[in-house]
N, C-alpha and C positions, 0 to 999 in steps of 0.2 A: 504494500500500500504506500510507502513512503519514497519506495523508486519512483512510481508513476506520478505522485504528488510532486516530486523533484522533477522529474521528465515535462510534467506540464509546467511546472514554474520556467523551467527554462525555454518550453516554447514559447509562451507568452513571454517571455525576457525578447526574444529575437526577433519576432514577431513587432512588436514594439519600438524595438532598437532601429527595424526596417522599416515601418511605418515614419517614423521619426524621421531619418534621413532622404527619406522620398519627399515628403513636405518641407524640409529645408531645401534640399536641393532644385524640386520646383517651383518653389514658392518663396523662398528665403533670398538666397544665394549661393553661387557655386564657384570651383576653383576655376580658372579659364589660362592656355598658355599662350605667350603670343610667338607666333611663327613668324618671320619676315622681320623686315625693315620696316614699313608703312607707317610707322606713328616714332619713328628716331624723330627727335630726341628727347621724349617725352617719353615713349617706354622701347626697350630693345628688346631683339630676338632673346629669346629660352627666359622673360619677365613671367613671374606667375602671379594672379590676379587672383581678387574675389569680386567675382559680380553681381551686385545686389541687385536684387528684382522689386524689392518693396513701395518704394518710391513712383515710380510708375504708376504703381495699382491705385495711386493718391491722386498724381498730377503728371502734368506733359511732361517731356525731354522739354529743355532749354536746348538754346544755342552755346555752343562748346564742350558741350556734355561728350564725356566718352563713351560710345555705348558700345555692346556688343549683339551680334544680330548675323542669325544663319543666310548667307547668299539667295539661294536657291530654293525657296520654298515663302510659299504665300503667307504661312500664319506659323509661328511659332507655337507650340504645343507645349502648356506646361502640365501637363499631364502625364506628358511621357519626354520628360528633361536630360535621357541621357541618349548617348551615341545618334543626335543630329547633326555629323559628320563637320567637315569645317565651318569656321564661324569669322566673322568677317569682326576686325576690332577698328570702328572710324571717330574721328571729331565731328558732331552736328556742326553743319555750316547755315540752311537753309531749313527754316521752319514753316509748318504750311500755311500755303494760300503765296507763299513770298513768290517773288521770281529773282532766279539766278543768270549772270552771266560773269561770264571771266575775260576778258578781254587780252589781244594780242601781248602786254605787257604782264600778264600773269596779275593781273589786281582783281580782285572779286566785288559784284555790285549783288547789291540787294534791293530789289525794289528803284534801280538806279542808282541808290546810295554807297559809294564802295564802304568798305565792311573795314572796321578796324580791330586788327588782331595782330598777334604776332607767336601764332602757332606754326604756320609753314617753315620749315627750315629754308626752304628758299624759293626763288621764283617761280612760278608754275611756268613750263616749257610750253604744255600742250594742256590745253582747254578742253579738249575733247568735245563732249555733247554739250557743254556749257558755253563754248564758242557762240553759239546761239540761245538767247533767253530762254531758260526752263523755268514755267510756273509750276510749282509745288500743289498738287493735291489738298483735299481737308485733312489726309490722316497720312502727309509724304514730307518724310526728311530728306536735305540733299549734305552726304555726309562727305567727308575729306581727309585721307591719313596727313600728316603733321609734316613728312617725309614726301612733300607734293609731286617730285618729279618722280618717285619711286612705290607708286601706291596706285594699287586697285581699288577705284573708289566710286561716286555717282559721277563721275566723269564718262566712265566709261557703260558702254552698252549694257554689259555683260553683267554689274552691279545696279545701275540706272538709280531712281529715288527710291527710298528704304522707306516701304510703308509701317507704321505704325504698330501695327499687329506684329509685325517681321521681329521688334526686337524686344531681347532676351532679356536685357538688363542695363545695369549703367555700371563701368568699372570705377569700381572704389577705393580699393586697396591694394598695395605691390604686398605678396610675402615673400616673394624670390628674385634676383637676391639678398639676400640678408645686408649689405652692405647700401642697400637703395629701396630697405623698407620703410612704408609709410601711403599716408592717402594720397589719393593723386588729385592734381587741382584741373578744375574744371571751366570754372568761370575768372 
């Protein structure tokens, strides 16, 4: 009698333990690594994150938010929050309804207004889609790695505007490496 009492104590232990980790991890935040170059100098390849989900569920991204958000897929699912295969790490540039352009001199207008920041590490080369004025959707980010001439971003076709639904979270915290831990700044 005292095995099975012990046997079931510990499957309700694990059971729990696993419920507990599936609601943080969809719902909370999760670890994220970054691959690439696309946000130097602000975070480098093999950086490990926490991405917090919370915040969202409250209020919009802002502009210069880091967020994190799967490529290729219409709506993020935090229902089922693991193996969504790569995930794209960008800076909001363009919040909705605005309209983007980037002009031959690599300056970025919002609304006609150029944009003042000073996240790009350097001049943008190539404008891509934004050569031509993009108007933002109701629920469409137009995002930008940090690392401009080096980044898969809404410039290009293939990422385009990061709808609303798309993303996962907003990165909050470095814990790797240890030498460059701490929050990251946003605004």
């Amino acid at each position: 009698m005292d095995l099975k009492k012990e046997i079931l104590s510990w499957v309700i232990y694990i059971v729990f333990v696993l419920v507990l980790t599936y609601l943080i991890i969809g719902f909370v935040g999760q670890r994220t690594r970054v691959d690439g170059k696309s946000m130097m100098n602000t975070l480098s390849d093999g950086d490990n994150l926490i991405v917090e989900k919370l915040s969202y569920r409250f209020s919009d991204p802002e502009r210069f938010d880091i967020i994190v958000f799967p490529p290729y897929v219409e709506k993020y699912n935090p229902l089922w929050p693991f193996g969504i295969g790569d995930i794209y790490i960008k800076r909001i540039i363009g919040l909705p309804g605005e309209t983007i352009q980037i002009d031959e001199d690599g300056n970025i207008y919002i609304d006609g207004e150029l944009l003042e920041e000073n996240y790009g590490a350097e001049t943008i080369q190539n404008p891509g889609r934004a050569r031509e004025p993009i108007t933002l959707g109701e629920d469409e980010y137009f995002v930008m790695g940090d690392n401009r001439n080096h980044s898969k971003d809404s410039r290009s076709e293939e990422v385009g505007n990061v709808n609303r639904a798309q993303i996962i979270g907003r990165a909050w915290v470095r814990i790797w490496p240890l030498s460059e831990i701490g929050f990251l700044k946003h605004q």
